[in-house]
C-alpha positions in Angstrom: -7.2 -11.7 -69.3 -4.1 -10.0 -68.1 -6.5 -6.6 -67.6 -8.6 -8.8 -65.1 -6.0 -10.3 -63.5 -4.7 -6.9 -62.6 -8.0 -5.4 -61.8 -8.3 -9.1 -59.5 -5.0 -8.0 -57.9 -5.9 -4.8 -57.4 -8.6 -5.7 -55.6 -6.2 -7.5 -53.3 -4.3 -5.5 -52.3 -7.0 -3.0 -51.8 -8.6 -5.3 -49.3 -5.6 -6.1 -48.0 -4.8 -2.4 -46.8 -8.8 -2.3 -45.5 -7.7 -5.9 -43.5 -4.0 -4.0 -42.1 -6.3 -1.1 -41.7 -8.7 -3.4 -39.7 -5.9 -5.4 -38.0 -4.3 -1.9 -36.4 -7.4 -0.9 -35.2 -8.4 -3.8 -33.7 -4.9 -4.0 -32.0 -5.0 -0.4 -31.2 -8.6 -1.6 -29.1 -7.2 -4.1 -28.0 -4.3 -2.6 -26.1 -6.8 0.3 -25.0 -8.8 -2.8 -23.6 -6.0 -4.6 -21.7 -4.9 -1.0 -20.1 -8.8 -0.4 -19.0 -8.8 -3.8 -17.5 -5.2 -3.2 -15.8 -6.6 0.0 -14.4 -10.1 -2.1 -13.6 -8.1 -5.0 -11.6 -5.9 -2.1 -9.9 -9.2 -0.4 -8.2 -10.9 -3.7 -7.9 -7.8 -4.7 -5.6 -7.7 -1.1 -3.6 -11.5 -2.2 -2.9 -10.9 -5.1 -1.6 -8.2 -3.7 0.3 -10.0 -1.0 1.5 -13.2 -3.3 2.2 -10.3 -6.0 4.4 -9.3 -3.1 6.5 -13.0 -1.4 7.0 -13.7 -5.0 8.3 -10.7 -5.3 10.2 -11.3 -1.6 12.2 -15.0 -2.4 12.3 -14.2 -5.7 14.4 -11.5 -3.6 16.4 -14.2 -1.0 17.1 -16.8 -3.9 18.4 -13.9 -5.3 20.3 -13.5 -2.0 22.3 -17.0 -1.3 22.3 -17.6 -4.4 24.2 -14.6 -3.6 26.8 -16.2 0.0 27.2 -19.3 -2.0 28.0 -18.1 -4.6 30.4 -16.0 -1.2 32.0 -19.3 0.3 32.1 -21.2 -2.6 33.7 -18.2 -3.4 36.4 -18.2 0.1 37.2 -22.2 0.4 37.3 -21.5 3.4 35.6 -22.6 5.1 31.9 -21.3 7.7 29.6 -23.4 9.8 27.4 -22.5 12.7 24.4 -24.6 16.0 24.1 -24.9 17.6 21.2 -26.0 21.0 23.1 -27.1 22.4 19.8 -30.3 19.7 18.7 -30.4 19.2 22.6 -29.8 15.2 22.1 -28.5 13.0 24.0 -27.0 10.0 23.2 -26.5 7.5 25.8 -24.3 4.1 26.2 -26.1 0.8 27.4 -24.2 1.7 30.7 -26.7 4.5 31.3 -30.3 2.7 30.5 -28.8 -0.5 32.9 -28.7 2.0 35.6 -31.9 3.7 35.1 -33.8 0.4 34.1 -35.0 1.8 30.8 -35.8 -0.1 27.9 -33.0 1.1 24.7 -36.0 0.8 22.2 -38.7 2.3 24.7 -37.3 5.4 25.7 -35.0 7.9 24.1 -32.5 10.2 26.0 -33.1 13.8 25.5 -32.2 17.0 27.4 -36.3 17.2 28.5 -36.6 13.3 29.3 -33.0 13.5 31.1 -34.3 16.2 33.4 -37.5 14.3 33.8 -36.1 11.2 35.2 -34.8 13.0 38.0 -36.5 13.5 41.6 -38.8 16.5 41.4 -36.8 18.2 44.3 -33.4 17.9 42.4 -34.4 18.8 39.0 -33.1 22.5 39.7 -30.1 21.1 40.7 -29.4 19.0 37.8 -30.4 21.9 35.6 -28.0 24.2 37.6 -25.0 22.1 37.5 -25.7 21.3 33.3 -25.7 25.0 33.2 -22.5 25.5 35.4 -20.9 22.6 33.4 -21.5 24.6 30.1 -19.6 27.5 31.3 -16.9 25.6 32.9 -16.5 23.2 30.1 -12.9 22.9 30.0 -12.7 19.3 31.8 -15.9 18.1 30.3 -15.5 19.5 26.3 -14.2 17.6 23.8 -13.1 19.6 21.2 -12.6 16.9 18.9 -16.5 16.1 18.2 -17.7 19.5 19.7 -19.8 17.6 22.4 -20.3 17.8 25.8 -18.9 14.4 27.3 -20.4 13.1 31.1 -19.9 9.5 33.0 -21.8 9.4 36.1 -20.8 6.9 38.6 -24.0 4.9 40.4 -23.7 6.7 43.7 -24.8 10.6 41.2 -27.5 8.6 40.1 -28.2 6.9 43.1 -28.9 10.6 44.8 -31.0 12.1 42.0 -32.9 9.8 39.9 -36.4 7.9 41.2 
């Protein structure tokens, strides 16, 4: 009896060491898991700070957007960028008010530009794009590497049907 006792508490104690074995590992995983989710909550916070101030510039961008566009309308004026490169134009709501063009209808290019303009000064518009392009210095934004125009009514008053 004494034999099985010992083989009973040996036995024990080895399942005791395979449970302290157990026990560290599972403690070991469990720290590993509380560090993942501290680093998880940490970049789920930057998100949502990130996300609070992409909201917060997006609304700041509408905001000036729609001061640029009541400018625009007061002024009876429009602004448009030209990537010279692709030859497209991109125009602000300011410009199809004042030609009376539908935003989803038509869309500004440097050929449809030059076709809304009176047959007799469509050399002259082409001239003076041309003589902008080599005199860019006022007109260039080196920023965005685009050609930057505003005409006021009275331009398109003169040159457009």
């Amino acid at each position: 009896m004494n034999e099985e006792l010992q083989s009973s508490n040996e036995e024990l104690q080895s399942s005791n060491e395979e449970l302290e074995t157990t026990n560290e590992e599972l403690q070991s995983t469990n720290e590993e898991l509380q560090t993942a989710y501290a680093e998880l909550r940490m970049a789920y916070e930057e998100r949502e700070h990130q996300r609070t101030e992409l909201e917060d510039l997006r609304n700041e961008l509408q905001h000036s957007n729609g001061l640029l566009e009541d400018a625009e309308k007061s002024a009876k004026m429009g602004s448009w960028l030209w990537d010279i490169s692709t030859r497209k134009i991109e125009w602000s709501n300011g410009c199809y008010l004042l030609f009376g063009l539908d935003k989803d209808v038509f869309h500004p290019s440097y050929e449809a530009f030059i076709g809304l303009a009176q047959d007799n000064y469509r050399g002259l518009l082409e001239e003076q794009l041309t003589n902008l392009l080599h005199n860019k210095a006022m007109w260039w934004s080196t920023k965005t590497g685009h050609l930057v125009i505003s005409f006021k009514e009275l331009f398109f008053s003169l040159l457009w049907r």
